[in-house]
Backbone as XML, in Angstrom:
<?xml version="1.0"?>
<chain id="A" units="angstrom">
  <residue number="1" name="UNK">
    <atom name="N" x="5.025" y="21.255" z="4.660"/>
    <atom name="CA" x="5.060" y="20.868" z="3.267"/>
    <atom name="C" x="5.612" y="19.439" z="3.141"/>
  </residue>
  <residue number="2" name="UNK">
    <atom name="N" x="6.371" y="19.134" z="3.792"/>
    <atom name="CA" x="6.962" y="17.796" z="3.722"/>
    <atom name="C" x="6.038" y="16.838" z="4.408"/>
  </residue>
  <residue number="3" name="UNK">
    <atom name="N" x="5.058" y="16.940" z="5.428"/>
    <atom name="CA" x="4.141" y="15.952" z="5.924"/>
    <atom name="C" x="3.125" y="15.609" z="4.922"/>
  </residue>
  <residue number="4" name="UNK">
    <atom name="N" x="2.906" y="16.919" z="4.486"/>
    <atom name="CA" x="1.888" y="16.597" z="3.022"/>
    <atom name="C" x="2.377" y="15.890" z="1.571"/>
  </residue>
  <residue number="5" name="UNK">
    <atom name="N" x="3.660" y="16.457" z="1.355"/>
    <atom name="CA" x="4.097" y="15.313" z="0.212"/>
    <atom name="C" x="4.119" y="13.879" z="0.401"/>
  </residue>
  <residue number="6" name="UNK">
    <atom name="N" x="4.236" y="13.569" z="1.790"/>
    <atom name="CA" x="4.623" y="11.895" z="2.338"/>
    <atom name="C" x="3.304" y="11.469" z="2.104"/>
  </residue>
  <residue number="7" name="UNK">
    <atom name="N" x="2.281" y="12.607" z="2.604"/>
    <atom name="CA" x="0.908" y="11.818" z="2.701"/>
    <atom name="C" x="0.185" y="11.695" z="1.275"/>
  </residue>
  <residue number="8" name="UNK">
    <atom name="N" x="0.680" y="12.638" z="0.741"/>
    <atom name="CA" x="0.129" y="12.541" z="-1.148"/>
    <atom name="C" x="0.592" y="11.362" z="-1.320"/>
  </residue>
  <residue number="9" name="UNK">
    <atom name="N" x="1.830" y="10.762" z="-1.382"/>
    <atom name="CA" x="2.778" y="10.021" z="-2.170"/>
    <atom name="C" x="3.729" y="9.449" z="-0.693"/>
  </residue>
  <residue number="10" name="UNK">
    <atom name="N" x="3.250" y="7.951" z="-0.870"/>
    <atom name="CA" x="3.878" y="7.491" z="0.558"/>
    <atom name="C" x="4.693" y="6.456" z="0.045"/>
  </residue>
  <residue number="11" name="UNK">
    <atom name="N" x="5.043" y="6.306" z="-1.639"/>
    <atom name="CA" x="6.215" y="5.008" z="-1.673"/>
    <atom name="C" x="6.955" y="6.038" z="-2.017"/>
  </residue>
  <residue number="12" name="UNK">
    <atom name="N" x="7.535" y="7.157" z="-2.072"/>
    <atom name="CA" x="8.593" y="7.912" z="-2.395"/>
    <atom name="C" x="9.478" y="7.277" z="-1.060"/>
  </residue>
  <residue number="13" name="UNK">
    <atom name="N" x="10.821" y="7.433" z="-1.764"/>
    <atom name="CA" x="12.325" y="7.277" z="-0.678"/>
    <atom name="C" x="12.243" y="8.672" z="-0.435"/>
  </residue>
  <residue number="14" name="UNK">
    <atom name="N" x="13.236" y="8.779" z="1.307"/>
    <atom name="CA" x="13.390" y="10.129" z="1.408"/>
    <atom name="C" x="14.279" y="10.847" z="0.553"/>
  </residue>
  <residue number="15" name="UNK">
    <atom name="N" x="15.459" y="10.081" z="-0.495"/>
    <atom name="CA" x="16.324" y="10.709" z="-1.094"/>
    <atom name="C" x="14.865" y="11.513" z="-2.400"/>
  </residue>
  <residue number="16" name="UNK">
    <atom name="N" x="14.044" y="10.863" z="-2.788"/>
    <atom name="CA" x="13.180" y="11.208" z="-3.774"/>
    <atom name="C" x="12.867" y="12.563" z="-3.579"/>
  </residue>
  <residue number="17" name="UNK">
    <atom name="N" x="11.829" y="12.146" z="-2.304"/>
    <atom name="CA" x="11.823" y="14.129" z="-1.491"/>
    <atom name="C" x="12.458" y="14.716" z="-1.371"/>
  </residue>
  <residue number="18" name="UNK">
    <atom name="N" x="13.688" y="14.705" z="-1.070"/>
    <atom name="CA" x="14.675" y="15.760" z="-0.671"/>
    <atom name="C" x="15.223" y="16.136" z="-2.255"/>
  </residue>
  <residue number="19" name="UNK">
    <atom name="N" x="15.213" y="15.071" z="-3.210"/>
    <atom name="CA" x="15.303" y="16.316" z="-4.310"/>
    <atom name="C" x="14.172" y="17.351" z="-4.813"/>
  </residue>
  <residue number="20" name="UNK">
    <atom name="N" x="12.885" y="16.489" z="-5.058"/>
    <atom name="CA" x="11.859" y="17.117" z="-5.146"/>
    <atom name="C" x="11.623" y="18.569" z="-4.476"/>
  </residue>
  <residue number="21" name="UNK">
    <atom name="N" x="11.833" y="18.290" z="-2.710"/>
    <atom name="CA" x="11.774" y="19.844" z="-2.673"/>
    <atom name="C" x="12.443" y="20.769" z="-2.856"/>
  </residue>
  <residue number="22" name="UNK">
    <atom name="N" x="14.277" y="20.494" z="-3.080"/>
    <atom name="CA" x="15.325" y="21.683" z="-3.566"/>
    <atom name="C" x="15.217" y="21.780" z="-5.121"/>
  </residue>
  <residue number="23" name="UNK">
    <atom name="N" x="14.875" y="20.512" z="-6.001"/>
    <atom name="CA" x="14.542" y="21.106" z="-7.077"/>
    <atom name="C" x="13.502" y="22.231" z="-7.758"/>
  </residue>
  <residue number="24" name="UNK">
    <atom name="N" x="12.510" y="21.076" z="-7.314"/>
    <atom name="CA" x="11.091" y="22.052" z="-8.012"/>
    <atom name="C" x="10.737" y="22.588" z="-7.114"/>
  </residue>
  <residue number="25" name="UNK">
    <atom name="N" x="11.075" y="22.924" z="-5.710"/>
    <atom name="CA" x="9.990" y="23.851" z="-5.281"/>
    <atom name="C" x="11.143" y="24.785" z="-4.236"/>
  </residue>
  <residue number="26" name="UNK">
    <atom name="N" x="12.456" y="24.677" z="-4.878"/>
    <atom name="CA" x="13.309" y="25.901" z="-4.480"/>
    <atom name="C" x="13.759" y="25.831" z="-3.111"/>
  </residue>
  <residue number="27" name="UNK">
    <atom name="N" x="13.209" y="24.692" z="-2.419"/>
    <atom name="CA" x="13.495" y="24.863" z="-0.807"/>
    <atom name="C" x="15.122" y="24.625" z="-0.776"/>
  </residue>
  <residue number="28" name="UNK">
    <atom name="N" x="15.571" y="25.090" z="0.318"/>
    <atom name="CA" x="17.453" y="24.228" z="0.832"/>
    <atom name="C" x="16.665" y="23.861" z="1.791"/>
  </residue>
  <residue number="29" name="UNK">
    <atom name="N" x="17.495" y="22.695" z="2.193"/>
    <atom name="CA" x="17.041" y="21.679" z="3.481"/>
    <atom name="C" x="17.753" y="21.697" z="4.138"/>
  </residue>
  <residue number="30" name="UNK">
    <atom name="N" x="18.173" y="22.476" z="5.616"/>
    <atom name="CA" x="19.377" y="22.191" z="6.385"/>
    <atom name="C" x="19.478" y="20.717" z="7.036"/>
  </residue>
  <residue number="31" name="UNK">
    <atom name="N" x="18.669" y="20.227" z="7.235"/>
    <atom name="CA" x="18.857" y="18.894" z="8.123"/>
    <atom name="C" x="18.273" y="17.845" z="6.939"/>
  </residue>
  <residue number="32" name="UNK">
    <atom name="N" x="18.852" y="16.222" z="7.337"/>
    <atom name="CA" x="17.867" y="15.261" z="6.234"/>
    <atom name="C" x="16.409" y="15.022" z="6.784"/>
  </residue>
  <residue number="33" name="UNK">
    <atom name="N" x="16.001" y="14.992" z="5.350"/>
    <atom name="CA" x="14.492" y="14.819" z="5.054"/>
    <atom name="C" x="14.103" y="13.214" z="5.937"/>
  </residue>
  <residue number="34" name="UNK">
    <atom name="N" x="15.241" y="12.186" z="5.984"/>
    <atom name="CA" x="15.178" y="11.131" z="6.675"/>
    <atom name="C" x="14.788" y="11.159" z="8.290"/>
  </residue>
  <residue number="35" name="UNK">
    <atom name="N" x="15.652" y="11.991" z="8.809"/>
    <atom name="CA" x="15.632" y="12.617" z="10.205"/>
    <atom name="C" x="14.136" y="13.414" z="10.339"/>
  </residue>
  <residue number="36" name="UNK">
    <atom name="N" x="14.222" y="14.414" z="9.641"/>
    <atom name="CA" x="12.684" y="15.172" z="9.774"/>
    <atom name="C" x="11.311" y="14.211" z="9.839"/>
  </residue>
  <residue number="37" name="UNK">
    <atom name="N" x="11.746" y="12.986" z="9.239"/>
    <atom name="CA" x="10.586" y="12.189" z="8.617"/>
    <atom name="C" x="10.565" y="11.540" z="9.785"/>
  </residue>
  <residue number="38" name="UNK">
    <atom name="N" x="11.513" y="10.972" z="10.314"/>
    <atom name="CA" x="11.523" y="9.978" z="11.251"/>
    <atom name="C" x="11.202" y="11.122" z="12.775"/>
  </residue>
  <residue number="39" name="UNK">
    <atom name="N" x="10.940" y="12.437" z="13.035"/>
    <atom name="CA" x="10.892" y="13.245" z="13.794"/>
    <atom name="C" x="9.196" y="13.398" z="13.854"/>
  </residue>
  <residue number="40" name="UNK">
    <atom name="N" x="8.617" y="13.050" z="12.758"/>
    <atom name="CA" x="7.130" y="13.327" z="12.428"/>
    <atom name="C" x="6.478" y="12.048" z="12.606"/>
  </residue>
  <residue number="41" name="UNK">
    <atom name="N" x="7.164" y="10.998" z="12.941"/>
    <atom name="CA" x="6.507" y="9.643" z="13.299"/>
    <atom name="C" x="6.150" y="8.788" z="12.102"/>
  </residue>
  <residue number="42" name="UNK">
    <atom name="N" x="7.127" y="8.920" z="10.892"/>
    <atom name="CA" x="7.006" y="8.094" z="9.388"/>
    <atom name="C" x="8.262" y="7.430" z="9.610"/>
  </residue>
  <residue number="43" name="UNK">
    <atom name="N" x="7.970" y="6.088" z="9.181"/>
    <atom name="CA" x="9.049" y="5.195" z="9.236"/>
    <atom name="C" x="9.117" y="3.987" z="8.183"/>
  </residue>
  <residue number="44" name="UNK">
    <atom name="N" x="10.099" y="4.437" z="7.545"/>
    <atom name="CA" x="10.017" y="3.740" z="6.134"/>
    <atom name="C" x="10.105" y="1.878" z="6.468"/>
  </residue>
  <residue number="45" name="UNK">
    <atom name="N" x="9.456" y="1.120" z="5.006"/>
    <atom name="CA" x="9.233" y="-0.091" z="5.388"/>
    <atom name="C" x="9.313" y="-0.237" z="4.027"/>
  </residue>
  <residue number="46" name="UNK">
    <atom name="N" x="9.564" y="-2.034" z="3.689"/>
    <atom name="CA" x="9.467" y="-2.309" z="2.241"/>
    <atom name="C" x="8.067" y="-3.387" z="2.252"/>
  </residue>
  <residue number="47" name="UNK">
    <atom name="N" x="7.786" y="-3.065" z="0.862"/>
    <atom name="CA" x="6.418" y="-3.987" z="0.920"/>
    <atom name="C" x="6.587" y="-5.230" z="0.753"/>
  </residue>
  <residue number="48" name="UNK">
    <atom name="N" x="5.538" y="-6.595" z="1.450"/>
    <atom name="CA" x="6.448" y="-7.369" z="1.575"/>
    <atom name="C" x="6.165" y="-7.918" z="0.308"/>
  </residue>
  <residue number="49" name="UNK">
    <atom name="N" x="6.956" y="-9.306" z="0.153"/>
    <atom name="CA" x="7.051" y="-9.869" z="-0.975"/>
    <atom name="C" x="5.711" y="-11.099" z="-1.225"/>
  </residue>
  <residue number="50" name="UNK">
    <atom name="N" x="4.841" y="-11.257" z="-2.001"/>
    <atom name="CA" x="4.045" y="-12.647" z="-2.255"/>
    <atom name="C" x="4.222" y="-12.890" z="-3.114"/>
  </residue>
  <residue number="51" name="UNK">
    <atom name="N" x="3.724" y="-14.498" z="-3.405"/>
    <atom name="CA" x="3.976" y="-15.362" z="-4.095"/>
    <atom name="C" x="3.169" y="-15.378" z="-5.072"/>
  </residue>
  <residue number="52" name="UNK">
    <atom name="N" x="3.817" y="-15.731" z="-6.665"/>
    <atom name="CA" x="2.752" y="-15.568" z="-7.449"/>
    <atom name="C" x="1.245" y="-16.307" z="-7.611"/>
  </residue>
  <residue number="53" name="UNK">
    <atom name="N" x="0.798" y="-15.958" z="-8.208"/>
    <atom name="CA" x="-0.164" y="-17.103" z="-8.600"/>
    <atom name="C" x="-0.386" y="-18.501" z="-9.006"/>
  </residue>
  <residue number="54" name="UNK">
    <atom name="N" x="-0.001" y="-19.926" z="-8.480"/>
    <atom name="CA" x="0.151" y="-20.879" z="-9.695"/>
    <atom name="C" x="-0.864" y="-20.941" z="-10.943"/>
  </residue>
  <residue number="55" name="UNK">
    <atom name="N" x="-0.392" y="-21.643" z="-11.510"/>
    <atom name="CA" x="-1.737" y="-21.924" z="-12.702"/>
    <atom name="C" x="-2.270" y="-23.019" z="-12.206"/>
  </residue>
  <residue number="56" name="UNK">
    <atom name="N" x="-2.450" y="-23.724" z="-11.079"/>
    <atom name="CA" x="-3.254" y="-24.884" z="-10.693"/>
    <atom name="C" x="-3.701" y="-24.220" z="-9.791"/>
  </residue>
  <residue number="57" name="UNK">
    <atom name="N" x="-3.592" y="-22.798" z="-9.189"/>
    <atom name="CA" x="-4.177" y="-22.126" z="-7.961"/>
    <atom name="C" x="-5.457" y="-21.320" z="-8.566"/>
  </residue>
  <residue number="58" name="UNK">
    <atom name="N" x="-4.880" y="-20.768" z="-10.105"/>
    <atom name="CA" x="-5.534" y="-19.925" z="-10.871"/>
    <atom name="C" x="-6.989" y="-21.018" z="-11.480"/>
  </residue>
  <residue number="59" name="UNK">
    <atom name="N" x="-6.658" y="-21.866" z="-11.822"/>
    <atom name="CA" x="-7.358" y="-22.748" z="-12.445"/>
    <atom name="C" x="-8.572" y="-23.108" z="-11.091"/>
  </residue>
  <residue number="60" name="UNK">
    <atom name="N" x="-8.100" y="-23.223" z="-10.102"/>
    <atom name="CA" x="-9.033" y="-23.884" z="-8.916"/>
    <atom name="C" x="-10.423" y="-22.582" z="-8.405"/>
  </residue>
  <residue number="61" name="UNK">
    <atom name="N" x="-9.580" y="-20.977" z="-8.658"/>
    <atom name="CA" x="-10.026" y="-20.264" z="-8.283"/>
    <atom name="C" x="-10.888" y="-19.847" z="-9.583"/>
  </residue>
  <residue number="62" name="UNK">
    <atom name="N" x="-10.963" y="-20.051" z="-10.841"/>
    <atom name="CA" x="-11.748" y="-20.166" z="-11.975"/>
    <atom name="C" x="-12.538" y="-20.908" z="-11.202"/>
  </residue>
  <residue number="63" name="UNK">
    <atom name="N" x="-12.330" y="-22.530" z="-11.290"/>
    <atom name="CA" x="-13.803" y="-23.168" z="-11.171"/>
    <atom name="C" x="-14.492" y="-22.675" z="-9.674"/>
  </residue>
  <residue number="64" name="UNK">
    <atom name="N" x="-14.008" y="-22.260" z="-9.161"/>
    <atom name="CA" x="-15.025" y="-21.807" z="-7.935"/>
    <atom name="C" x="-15.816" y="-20.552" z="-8.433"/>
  </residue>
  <residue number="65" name="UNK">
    <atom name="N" x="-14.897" y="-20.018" z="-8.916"/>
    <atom name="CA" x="-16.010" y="-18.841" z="-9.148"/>
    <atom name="C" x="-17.163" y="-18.804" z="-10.992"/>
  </residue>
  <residue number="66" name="UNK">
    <atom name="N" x="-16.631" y="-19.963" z="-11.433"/>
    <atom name="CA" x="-17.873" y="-20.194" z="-12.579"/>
    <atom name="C" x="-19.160" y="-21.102" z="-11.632"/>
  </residue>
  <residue number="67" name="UNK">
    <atom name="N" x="-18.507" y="-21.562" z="-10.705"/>
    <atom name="CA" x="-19.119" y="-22.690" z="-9.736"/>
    <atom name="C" x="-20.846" y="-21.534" z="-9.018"/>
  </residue>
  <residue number="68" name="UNK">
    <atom name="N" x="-20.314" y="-20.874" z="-8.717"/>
    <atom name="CA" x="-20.947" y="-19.194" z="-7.948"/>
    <atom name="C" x="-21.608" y="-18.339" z="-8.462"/>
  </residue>
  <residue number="69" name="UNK">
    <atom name="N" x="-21.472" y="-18.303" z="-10.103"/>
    <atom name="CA" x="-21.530" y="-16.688" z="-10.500"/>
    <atom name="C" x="-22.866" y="-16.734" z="-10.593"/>
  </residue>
  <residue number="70" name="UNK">
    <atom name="N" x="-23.686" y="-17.699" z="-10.135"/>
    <atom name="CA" x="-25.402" y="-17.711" z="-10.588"/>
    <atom name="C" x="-25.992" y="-17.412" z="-9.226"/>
  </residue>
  <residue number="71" name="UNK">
    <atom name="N" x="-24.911" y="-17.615" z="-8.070"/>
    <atom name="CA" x="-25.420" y="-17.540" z="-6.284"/>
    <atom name="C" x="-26.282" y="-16.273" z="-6.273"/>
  </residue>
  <residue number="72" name="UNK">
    <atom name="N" x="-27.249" y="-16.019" z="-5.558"/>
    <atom name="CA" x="-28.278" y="-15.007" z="-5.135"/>
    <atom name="C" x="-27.433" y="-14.308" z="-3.636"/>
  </residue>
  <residue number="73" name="UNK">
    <atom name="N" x="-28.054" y="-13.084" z="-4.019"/>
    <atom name="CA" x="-27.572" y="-12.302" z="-2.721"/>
    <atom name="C" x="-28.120" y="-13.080" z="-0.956"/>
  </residue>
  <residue number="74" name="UNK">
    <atom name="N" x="-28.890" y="-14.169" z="-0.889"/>
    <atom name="CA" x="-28.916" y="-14.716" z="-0.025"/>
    <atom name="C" x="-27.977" y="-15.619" z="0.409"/>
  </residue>
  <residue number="75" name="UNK">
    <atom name="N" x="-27.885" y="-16.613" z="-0.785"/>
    <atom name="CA" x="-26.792" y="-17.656" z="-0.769"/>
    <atom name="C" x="-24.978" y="-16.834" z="-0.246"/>
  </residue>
  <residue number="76" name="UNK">
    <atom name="N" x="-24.844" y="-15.793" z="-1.172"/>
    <atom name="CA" x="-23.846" y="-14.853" z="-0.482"/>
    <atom name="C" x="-23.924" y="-14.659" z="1.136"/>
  </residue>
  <residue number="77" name="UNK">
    <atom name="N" x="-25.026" y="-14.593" z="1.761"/>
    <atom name="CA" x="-24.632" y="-13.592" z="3.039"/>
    <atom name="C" x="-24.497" y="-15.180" z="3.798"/>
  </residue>
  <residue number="78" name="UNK">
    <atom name="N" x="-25.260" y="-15.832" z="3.385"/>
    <atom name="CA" x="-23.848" y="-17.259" z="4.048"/>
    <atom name="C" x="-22.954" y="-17.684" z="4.284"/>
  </residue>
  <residue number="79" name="UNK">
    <atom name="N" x="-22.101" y="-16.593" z="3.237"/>
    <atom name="CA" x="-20.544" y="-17.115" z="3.169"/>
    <atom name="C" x="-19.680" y="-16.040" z="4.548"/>
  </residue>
  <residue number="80" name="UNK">
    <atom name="N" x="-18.923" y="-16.838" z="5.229"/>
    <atom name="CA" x="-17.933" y="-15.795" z="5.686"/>
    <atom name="C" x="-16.925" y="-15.485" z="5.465"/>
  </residue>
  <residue number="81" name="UNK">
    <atom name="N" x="-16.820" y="-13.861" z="5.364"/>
    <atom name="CA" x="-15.948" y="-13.349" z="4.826"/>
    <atom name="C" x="-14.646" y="-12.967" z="5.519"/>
  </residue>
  <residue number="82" name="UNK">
    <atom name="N" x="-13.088" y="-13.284" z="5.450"/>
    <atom name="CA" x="-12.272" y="-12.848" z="6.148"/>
    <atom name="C" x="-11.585" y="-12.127" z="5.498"/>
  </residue>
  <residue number="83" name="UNK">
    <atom name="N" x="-10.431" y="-11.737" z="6.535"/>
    <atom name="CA" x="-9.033" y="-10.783" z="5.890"/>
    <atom name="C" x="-8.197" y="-10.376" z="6.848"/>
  </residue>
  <residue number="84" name="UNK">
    <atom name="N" x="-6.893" y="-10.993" z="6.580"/>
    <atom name="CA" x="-5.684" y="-10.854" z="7.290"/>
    <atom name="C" x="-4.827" y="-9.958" z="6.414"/>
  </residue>
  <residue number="85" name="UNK">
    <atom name="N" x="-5.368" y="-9.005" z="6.483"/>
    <atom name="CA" x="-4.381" y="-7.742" z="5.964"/>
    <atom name="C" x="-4.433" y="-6.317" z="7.305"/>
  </residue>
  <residue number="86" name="UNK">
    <atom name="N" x="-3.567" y="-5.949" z="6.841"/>
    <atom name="CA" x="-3.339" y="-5.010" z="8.293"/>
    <atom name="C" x="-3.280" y="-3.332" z="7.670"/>
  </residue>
  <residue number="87" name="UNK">
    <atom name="N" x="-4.127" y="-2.826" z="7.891"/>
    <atom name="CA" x="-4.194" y="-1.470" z="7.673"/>
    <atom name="C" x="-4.196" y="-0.655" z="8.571"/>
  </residue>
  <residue number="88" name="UNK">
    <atom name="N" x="-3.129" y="0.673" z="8.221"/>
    <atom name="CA" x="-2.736" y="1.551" z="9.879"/>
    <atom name="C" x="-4.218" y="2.021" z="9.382"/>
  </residue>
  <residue number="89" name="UNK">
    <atom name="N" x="-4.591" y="2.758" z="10.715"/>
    <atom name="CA" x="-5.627" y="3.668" z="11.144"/>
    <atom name="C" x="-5.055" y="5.256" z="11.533"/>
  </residue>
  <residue number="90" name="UNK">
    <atom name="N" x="-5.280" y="6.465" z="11.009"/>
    <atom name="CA" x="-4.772" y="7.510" z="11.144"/>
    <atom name="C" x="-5.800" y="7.993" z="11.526"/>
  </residue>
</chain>
């Protein structure tokens, strides 16, 4: 029950869960939900922080994309597309 709440709902703190399950769903927990969690291979992290938007960043990324919005699905597959974001794989 506790691998499945993490995986429903993965920004909960473990203090969150551990009330959640002695409240609403009646469990006692002999050991922490922290320990159990960290026993199941979940290991808490904070998200990181970015920077906002400027309004001269916002403004640049307007005219590019009024610049575009007429491009044909050919002119598109010209462009290359990246991404430096990191997603686990389960």
């Amino acid at each position: 029950m506790l691998k499945h709440t993490v995986r429903r709902s993965r920004q909960l703190f473990a203090e969150s869960i551990d009330k959640d399950l002695q409240t609403l769903r009646s469990l006692q927990i002999s050991t922490t939900v922290h320990r159990e969690l960290h026993g199941m291979g979940f290991h808490g992290s904070l998200a990181a922080s970015k920077p906002y938007i400027t309004k001269c960043n916002a403004k640049s990324r307007m005219q590019l994309c009024k610049a575009r919005r007429h491009w044909t699905l050919e002119e598109w597959r010209c462009v290359l597309w990246s991404d430096e974001s990191c997603f686990p794989v389960w």
